[in-house]
C-alpha positions in Angstrom: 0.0 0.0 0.0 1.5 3.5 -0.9 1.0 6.2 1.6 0.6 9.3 -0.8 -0.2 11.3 2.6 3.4 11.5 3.3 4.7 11.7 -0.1 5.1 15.0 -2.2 5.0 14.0 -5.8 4.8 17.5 -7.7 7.0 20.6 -6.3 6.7 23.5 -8.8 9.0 25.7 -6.3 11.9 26.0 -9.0 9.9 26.4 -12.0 10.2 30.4 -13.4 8.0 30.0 -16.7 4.8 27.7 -15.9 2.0 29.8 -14.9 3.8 33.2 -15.9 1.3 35.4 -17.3 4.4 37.6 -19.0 6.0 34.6 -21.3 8.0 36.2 -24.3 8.8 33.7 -26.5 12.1 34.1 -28.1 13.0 33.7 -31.6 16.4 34.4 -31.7 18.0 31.0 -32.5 17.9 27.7 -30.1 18.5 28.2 -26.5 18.8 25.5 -24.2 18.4 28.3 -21.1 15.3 27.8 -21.5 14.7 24.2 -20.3 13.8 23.8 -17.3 13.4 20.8 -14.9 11.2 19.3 -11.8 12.1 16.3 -9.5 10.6 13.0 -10.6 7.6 12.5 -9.1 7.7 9.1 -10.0 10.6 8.0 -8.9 9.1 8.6 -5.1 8.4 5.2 -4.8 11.4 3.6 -5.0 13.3 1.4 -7.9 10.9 -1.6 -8.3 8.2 1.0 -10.1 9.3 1.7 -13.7 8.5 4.5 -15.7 8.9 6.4 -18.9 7.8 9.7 -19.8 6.7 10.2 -24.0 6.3 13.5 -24.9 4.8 14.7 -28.9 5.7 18.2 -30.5 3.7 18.2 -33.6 4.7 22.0 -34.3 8.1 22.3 -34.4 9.7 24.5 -37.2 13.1 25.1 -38.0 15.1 26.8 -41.3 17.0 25.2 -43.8 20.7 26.5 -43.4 20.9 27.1 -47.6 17.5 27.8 -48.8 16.0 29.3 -45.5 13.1 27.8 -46.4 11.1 26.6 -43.1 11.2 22.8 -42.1 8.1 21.3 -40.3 8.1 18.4 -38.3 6.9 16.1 -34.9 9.5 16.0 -32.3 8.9 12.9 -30.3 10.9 12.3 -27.2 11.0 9.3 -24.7 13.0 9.1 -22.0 13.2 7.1 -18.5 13.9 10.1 -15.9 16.1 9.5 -13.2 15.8 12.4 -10.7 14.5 15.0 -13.2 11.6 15.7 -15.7 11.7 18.2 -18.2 8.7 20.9 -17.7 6.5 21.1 -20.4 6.1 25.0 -21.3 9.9 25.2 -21.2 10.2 22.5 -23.4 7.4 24.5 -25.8 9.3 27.9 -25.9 12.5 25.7 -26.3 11.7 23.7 -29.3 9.8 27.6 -30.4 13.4 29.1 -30.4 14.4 26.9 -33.4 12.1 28.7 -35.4 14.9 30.8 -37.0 17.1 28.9 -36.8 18.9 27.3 -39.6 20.1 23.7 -39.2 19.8 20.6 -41.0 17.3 17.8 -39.8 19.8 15.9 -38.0 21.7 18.7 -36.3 18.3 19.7 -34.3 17.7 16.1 -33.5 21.2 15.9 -31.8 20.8 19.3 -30.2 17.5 18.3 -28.8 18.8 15.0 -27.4 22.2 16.6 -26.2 20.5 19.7 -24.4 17.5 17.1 -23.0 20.2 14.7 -21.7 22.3 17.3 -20.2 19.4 19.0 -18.6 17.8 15.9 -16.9 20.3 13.0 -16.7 18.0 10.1 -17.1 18.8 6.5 -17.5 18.0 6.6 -21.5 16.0 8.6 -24.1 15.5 8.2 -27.8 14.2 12.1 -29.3 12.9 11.3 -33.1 12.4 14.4 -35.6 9.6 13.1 -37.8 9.8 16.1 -40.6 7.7 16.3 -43.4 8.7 14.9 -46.6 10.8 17.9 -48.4 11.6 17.1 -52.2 9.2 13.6 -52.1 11.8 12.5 -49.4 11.3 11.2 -45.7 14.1 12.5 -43.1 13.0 11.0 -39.4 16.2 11.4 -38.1 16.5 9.9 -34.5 19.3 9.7 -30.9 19.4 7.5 -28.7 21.5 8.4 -25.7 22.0 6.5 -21.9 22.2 3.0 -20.9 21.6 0.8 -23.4 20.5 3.3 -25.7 17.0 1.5 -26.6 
């Protein structure tokens, strides 16, 4: 039986943009300042509970670095947190700052993953850029960082 009356599973304390009515979203190239994170709250029970977080971005946009002609695509990431999550309207205004930004396909996959990793430390993740077809041609370029890297 879990006692959830002596457990605290959420602790916004840290958190500077959720809930901010003044959020200026910045378009000035990707920024990993941005990302911030929250203790897991589902790692309160101990090691013999699993878990993994999936997370969809179907509105990410980014610029080609030749043509500066915009790229669309899903970011999906998975990862199994550790001590950490990532909070969810920093990871919005994060992905948002690619918007000008001009790198190819794989290069904001990698940044994703790398900046994610570094930010949260968990056990594995896999981040997937599903972009939409550009000249009849698929790119779903995908990282897979941490133990046993899926």
């Amino acid at each position: 039986m879990i006692d959830y009356e002596n457990v605290q599973l959420s602790d916004p304390s840290q958190l500077k943009q959720l809930g901010s009515a003044g959020t200026a979203y910045e378009y000035h190239g990707a920024d990993a300042r941005l990302l911030e994170r929250f203790p897991n709250p589902m790692g309160a029970f101990g090691p013999r509970y699993a878990s993994e977080v999936e997370i969809t971005a179907p509105e990410f946009t980014s610029l080609c670095p030749l043509t500066g002609q915009p790229d669309f695509a899903t970011i999906v990431v998975r990862y199994t947190p550790r001590s950490w999550c990532v909070e969810s309207k920093s990871l919005k205004m994060y992905l948002g700052s690619f918007r000008q930004t001009g790198e190819f396909h794989e290069a904001c996959v990698q940044r994703i993953a790398t900046d994610l990793f570094n930010l949260m430390e968990p056990t594995k993740m896999t981040v997937e850029g599903q972009f939409t077809p550009r000249g009849g041609i698929r790119f779903w370029p995908k990282v897979m960082l941490g133990e046993g890297a899926y």
